[in-house]
DOZATI-137179 format. One line per 5 residues: number of its first residue (from 1); their letters; for each residue x, y, z of N, C-alpha, C. Coordinates in pm, 1 decimal, padded with zeros to 6 digits. Example, Ala and Ser with C-alpha at 12.3 -4.5 7.8 and 13.67 -1.06 7.14 Angstrom:
% DOZATI-137179
1 = AS = 01319.0:-00569.0:00780.0:01230.0:-00450.0:00780.0:01320.0:-00330.0:00780.0; 01285.0:-00225.0:00708.0:01367.0:-00106.0:00714.0:01290.0:00003.0:00787.0
//
This chain:
% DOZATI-137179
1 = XXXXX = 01863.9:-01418.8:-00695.2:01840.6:-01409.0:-00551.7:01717.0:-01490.7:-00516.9; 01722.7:-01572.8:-00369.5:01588.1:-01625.5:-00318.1:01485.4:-01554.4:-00263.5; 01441.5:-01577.9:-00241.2:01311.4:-01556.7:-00163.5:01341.8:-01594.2:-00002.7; 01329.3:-01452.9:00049.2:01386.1:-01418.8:00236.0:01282.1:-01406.5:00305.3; 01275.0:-01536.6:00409.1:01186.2:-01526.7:00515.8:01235.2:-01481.9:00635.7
6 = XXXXX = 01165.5:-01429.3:00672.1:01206.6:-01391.8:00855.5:01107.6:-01399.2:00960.9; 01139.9:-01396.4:01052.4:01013.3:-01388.3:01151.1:01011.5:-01236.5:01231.5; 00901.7:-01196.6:01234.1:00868.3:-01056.7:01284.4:00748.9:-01097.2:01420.6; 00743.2:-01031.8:01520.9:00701.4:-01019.8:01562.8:00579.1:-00938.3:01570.2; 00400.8:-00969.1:01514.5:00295.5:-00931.5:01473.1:00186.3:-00919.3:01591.5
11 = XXXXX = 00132.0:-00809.5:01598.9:-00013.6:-00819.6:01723.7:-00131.6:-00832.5:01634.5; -00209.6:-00890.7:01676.0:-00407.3:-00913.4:01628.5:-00453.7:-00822.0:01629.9; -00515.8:-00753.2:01511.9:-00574.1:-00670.8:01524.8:-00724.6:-00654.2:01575.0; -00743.4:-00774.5:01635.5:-00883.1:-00837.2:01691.6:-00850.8:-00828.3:01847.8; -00734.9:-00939.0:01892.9:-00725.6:-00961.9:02043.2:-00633.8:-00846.3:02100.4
16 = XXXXX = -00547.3:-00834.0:02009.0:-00407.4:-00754.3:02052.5:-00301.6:-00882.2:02125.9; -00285.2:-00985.2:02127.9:-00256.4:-01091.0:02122.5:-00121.0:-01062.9:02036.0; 00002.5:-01075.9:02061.3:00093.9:-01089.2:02018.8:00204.9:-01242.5:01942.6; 00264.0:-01241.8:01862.3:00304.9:-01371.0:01815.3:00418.3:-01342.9:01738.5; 00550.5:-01461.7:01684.7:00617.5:-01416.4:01575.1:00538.8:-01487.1:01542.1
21 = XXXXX = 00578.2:-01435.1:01378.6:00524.2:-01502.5:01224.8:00603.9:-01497.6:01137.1; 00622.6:-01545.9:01034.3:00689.1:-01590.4:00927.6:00673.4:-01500.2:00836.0; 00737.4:-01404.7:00793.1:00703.6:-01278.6:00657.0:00830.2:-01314.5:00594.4; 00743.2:-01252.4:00460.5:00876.2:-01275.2:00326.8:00880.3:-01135.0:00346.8; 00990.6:-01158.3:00317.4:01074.9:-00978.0:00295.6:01145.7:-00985.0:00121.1
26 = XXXXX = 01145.5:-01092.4:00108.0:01197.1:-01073.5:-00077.6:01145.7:-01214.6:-00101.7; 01032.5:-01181.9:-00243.5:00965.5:-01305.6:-00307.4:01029.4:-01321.3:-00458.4; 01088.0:-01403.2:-00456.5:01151.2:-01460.6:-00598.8:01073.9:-01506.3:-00670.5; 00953.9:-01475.6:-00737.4:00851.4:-01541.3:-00806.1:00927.9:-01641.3:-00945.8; 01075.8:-01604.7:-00962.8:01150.7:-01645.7:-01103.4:01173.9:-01805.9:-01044.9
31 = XXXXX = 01296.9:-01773.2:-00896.0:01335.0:-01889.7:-00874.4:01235.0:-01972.6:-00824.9; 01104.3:-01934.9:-00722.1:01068.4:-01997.3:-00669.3:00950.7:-01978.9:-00727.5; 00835.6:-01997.4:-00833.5:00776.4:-01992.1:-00923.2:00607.6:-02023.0:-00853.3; 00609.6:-02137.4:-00760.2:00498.1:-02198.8:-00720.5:00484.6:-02025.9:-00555.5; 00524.7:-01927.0:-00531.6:00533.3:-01869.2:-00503.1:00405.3:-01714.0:-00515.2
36 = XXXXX = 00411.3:-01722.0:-00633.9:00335.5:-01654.3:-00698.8:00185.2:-01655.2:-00692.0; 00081.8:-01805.3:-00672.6:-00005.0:-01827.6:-00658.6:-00016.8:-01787.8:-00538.0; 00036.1:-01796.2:-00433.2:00039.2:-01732.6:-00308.6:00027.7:-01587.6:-00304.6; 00073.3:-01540.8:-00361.3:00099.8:-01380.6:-00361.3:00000.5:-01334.7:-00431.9; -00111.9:-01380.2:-00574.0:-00188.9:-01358.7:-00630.1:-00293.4:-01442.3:-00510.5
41 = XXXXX = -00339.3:-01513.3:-00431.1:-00428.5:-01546.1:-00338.0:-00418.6:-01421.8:-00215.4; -00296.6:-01361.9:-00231.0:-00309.7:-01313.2:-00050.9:-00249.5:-01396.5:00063.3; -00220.0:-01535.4:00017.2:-00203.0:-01580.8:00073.0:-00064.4:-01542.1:00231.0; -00008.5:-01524.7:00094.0:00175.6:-01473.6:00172.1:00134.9:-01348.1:00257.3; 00027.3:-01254.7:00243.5:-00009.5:-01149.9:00325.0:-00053.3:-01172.1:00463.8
46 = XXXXX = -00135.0:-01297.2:00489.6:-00213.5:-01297.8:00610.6:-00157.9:-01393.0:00720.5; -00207.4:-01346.8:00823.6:-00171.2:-01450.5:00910.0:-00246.8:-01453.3:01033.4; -00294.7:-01604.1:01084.5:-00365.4:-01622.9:01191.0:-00344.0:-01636.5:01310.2; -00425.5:-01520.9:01395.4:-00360.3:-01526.5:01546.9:-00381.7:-01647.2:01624.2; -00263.9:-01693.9:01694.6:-00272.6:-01840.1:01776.7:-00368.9:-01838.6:01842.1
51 = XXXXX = -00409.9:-01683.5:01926.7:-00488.4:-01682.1:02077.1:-00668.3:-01665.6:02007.7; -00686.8:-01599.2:01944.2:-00851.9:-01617.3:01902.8:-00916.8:-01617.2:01735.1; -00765.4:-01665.6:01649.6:-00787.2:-01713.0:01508.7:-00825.1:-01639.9:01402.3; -00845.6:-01488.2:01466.0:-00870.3:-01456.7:01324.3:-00732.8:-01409.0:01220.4; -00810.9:-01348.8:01127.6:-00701.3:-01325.7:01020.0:-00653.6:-01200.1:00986.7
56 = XXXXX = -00512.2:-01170.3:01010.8:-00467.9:-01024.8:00978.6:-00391.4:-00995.6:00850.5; -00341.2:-00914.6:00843.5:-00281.5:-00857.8:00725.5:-00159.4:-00836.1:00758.9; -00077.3:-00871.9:00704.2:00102.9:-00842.9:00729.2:00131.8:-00750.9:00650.2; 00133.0:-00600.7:00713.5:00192.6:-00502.7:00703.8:00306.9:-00472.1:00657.4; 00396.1:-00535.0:00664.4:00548.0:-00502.6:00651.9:00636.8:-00463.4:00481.8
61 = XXXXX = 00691.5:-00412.4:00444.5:00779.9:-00385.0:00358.4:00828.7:-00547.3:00229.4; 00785.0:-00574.9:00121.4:00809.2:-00673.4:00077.3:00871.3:-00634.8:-00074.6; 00959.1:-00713.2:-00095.7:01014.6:-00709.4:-00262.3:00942.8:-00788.6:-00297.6; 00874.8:-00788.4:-00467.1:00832.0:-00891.0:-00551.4:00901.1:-00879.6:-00672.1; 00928.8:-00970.7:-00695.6:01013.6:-00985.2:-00858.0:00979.1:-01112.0:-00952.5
66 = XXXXX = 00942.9:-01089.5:-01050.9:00907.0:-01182.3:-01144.2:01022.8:-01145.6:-01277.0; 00945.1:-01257.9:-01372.7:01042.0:-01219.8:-01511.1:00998.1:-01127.0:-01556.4; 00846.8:-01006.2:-01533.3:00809.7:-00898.5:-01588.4:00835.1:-00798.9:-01473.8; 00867.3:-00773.3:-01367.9:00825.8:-00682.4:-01274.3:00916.6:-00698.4:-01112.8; 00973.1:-00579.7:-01084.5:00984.4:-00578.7:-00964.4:00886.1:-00497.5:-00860.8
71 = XXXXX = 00831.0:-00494.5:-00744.4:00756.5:-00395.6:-00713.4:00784.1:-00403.9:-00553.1; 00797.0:-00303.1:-00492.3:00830.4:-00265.0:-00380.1:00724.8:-00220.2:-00305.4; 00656.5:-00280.3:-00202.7:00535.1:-00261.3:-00089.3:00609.3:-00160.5:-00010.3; 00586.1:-00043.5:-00014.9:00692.9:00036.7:00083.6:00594.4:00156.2:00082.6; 00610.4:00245.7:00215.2:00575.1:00398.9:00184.5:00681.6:00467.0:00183.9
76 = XXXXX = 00795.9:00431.1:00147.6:00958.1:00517.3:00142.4:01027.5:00530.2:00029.9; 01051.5:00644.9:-00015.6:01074.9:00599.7:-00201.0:01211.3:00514.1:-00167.6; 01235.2:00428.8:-00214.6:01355.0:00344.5:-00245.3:01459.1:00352.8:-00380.8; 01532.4:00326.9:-00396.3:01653.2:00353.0:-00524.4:01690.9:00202.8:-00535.3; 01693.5:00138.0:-00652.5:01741.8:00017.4:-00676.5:01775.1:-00010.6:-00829.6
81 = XXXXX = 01825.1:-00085.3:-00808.8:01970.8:-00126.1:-00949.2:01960.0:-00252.2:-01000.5; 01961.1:-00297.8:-01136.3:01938.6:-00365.0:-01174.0:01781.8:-00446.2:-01249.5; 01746.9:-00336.4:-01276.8:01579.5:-00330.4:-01295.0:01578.0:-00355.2:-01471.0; 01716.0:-00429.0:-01533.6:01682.6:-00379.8:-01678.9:01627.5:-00522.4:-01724.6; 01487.3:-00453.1:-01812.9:01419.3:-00602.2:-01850.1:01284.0:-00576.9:-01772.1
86 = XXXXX = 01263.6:-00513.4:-01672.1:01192.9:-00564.5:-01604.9:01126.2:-00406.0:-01543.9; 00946.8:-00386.1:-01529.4:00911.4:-00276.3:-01442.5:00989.9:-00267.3:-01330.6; 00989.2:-00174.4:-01297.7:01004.6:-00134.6:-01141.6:00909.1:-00033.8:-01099.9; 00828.2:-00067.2:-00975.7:00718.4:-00022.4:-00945.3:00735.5:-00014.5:-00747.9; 00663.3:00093.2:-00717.2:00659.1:00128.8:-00575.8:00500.2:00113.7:-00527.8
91 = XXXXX = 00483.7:00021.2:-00464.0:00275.0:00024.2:-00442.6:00293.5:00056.3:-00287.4; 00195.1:00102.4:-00257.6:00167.3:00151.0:-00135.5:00121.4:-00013.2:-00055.0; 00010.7:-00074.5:-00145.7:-00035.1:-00187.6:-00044.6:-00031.4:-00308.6:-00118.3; -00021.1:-00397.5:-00049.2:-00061.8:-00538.7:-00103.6:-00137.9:-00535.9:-00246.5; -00274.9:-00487.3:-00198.6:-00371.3:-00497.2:-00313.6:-00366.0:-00463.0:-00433.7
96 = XXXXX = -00244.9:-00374.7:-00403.3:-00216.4:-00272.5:-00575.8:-00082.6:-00414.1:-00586.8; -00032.3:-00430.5:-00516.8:00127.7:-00517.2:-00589.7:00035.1:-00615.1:-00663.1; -00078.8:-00685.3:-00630.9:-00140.4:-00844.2:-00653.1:-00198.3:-00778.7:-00765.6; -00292.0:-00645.8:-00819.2:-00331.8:-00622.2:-00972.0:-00185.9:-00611.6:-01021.9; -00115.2:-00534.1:-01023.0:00027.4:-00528.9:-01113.1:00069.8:-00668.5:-01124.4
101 = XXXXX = 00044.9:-00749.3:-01015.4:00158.5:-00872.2:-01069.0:00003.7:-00963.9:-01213.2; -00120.3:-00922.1:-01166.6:-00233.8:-00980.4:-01285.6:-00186.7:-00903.2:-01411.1; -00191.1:-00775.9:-01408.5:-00153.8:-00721.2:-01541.4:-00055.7:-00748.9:-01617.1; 00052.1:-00718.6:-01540.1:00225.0:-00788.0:-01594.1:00191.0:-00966.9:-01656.6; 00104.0:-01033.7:-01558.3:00084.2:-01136.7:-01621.1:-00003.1:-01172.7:-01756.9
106 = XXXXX = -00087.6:-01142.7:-01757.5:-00173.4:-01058.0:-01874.3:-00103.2:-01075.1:-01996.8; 00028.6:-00993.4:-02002.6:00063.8:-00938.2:-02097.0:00042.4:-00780.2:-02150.4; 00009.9:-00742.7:-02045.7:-00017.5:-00578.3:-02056.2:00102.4:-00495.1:-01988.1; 00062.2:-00372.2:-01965.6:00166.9:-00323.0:-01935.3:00084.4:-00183.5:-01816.4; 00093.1:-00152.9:-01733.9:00022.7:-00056.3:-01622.7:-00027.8:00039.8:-01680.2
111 = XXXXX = 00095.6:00091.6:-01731.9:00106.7:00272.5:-01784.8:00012.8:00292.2:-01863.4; -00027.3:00178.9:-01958.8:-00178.2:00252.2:-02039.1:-00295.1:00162.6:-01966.1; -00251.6:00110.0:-01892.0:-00377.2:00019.4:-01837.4:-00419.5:00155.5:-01741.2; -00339.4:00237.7:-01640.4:-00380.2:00334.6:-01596.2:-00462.3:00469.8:-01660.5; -00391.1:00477.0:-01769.9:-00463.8:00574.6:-01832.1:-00607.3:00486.9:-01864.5
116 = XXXXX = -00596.7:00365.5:-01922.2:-00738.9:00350.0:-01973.1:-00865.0:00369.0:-01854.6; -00803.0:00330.4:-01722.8:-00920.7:00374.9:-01571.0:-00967.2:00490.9:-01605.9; -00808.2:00565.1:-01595.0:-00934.2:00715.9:-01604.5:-00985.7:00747.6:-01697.9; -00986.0:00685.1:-01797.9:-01081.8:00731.1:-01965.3:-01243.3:00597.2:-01906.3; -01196.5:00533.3:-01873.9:-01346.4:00430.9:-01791.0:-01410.1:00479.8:-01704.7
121 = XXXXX = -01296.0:00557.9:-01585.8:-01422.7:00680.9:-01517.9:-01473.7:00800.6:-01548.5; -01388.5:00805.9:-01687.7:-01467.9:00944.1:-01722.4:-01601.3:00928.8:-01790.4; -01592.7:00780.4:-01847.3:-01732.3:00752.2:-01925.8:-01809.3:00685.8:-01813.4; -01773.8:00666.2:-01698.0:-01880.6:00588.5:-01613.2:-01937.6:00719.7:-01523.7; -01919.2:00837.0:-01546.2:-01888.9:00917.8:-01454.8:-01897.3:00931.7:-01341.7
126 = XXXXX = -01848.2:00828.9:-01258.4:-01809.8:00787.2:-01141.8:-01701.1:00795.5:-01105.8; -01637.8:00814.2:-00976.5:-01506.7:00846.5:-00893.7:-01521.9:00746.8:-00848.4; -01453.6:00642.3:-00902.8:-01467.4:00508.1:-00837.6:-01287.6:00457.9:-00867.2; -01254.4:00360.5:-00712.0:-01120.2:00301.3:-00743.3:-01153.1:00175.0:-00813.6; -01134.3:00170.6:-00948.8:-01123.8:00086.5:-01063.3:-01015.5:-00036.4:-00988.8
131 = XXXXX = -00994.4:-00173.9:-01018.6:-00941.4:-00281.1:-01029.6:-00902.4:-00352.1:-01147.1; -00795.4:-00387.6:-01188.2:-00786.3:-00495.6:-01264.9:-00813.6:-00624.0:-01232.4; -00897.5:-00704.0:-01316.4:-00920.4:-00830.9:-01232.9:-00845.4:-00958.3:-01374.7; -00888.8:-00942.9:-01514.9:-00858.3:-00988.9:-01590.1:-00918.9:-00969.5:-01728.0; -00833.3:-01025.7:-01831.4:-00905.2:-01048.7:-01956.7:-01043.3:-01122.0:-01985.1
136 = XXXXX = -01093.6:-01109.8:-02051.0:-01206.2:-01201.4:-02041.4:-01276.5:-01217.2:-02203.3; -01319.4:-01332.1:-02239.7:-01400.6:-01358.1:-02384.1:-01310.2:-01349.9:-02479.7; -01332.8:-01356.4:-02581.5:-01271.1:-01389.3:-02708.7:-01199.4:-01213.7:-02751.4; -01269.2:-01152.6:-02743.6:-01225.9:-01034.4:-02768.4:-01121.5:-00942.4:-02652.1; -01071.1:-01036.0:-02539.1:-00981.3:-00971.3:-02437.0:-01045.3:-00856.6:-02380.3
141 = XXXXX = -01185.2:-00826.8:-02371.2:-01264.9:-00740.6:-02221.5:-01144.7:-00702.8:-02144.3; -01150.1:-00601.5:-02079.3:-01060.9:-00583.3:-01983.8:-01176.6:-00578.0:-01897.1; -01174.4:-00650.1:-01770.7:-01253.3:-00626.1:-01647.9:-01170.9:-00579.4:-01547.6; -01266.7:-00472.2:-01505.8:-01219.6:-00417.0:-01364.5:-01334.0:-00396.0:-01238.5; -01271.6:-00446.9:-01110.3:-01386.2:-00444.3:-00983.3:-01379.4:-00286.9:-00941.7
146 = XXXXX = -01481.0:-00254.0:-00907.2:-01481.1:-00122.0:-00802.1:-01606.9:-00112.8:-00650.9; -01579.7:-00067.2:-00564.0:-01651.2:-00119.7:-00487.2:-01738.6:00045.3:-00479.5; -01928.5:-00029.3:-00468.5:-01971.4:00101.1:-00476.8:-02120.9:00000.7:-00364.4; -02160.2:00078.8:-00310.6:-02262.1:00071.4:-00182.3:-02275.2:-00042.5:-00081.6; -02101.5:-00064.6:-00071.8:-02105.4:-00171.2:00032.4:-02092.3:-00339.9:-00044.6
151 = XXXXX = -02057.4:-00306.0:-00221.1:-02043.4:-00391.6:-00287.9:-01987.9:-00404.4:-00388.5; -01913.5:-00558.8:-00408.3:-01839.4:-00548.9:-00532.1:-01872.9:-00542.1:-00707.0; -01849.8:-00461.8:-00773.4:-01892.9:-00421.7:-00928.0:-01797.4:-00455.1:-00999.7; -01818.8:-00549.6:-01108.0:-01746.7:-00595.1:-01219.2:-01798.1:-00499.9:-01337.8; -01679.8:-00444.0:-01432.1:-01732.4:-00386.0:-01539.1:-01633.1:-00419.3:-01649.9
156 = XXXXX = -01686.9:-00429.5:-01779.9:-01590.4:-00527.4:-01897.8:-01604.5:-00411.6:-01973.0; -01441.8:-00329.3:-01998.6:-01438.8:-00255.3:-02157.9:-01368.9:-00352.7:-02207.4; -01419.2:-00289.6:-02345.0:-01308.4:-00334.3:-02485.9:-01148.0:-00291.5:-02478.6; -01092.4:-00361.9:-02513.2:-00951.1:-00380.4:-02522.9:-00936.7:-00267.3:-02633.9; -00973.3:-00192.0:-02717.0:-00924.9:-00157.6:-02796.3:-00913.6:00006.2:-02675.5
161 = XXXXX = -00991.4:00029.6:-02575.7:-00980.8:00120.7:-02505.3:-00826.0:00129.6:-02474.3; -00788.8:00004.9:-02379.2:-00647.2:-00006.6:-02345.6:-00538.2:00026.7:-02482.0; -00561.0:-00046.5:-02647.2:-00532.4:-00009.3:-02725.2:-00481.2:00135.7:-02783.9; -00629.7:00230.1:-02756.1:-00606.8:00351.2:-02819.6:-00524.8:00418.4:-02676.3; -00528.5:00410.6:-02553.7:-00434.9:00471.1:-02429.2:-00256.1:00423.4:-02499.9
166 = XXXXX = -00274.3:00310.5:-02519.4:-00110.2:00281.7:-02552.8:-00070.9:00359.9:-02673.5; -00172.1:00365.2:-02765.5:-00136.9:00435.7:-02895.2:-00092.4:00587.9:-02857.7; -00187.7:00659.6:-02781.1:-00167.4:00762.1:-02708.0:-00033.2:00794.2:-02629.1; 00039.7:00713.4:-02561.1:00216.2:00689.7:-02483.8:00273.5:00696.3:-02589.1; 00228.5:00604.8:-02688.5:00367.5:00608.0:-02782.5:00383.1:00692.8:-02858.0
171 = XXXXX = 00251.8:00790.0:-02887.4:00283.9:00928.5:-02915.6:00343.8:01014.6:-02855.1; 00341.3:01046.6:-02694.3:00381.3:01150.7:-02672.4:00512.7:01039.9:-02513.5; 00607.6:01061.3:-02571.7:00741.3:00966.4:-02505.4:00768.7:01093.9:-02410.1; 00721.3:01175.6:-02366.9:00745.6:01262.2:-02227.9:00703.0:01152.0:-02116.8; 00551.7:01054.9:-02134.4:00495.1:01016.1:-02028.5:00612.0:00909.8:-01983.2
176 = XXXXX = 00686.5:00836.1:-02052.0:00770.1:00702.6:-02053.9:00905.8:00795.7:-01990.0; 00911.8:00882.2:-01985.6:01073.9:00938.0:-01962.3:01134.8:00954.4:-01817.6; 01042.5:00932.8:-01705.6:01042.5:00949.4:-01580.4:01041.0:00776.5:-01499.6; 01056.4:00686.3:-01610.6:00957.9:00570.2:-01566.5:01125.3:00436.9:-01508.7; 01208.2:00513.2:-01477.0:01305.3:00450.9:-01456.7:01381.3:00433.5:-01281.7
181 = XXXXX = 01360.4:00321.6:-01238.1:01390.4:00292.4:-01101.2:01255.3:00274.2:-01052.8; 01211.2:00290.4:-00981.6:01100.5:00257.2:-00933.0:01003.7:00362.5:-00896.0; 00892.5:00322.9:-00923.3:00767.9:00441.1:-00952.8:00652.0:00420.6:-00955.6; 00585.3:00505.7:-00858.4:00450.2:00428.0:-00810.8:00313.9:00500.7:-00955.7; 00299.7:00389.8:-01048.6:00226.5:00421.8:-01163.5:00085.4:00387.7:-01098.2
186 = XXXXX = 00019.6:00521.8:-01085.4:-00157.7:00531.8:-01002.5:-00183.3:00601.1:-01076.0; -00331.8:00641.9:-01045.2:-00403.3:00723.6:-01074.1:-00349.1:00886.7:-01060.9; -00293.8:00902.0:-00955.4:-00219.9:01074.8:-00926.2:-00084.6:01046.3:-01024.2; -00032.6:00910.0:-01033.7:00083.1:00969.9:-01146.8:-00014.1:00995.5:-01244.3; -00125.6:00921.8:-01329.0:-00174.7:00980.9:-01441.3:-00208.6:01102.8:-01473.9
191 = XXXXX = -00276.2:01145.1:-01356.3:-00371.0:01282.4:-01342.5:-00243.0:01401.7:-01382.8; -00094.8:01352.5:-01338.6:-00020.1:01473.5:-01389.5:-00012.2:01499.3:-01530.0; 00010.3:01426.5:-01618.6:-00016.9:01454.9:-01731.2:-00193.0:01473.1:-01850.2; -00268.5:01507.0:-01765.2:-00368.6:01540.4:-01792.5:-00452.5:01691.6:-01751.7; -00371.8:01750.6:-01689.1:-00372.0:01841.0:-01625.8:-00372.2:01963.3:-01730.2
//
């Protein structure tokens, strides 16, 4: 399948200035490949009002599909078919689809990348929303941003953290057994099995 544009009709959240605009409603990151850099920029998210220029956020409902991942921008649980090979994931916003599509790229996988946050906030002991941003150095750092007094914080664990979380799934195959069709893998899915 391609990648579906449409035009929606969007207001400024600055002027209130009304406009159509151009939204993807399904991004083929497979077929259409140069796609992706867009979607990892934000790019495909924003759009500028004609009448006083600034920049908004396109709200709307989007499929993403790569060769690792499908993920659905939706607040509506959805049912979909054909997911074999590939995550299927439900994000609430933009910002969570653009870390999943870094991780999937990575070469990682969410489910222990999630658990490893909350084993990072338990040693930072901070309630902080953790980010994936990337690998980093010879030894694969996992860095993650969190925003704390009005600013952005980079923090680098060891990979073997993410390591011992995966070692941890593949012990106990209850956490993997729910993980079929699409499923929003956060922090509150983790917290259920820690409970």
């Amino acid at each position: 399948m391609s990648s579906v544009l449409s035009s929606v009709r969007m207001r400024c959240t600055r002027c209130g200035a009304e406009s159509e605009q151009p939204v993807y409603r399904h991004i083929d990151a497979v077929a259409e490949p140069e796609l992706k850099s867009k979607v990892l920029s934000g790019e495909l998210f924003l759009f500028v009002c004609p009448s006083c220029g600034s920049k908004n956020l396109i709200g709307s409902p989007v499929i993403y599909r790569d060769a690792h991942l499908l993920a659905c921008v939706s607040d509506r649980r959805l049912s979909v078919e054909g997911l074999e090979g590939v995550a299927g994931r439900l994000v609430p916003d933009v910002g969570t689809l653009i870390e999943k599509v870094k991780i999937f790229d990575a070469g990682l996988d969410d489910v222990p990348m999630e658990f490893c946050k909350f084993v990072t906030r338990q040693e930072l002991g901070k309630d902080v929303e953790l980010k994936f941003l990337r690998l980093d150095g010879a030894d694969n750092d996992i860095v993650f941003t969190y925003p704390e007094g009005g600013q952005m914080q980079m923090l680098a664990v060891g990979f073997n953290v993410y390591e011992d979380c995966r070692a941890i799934i593949g012990r106990n195959p209850a956490i993997t057994e729910g993980l079929s069709g699409l499923v929003c893998v956060d922090r509150e899915w983790v917290e259920q099995f820690l409970r």
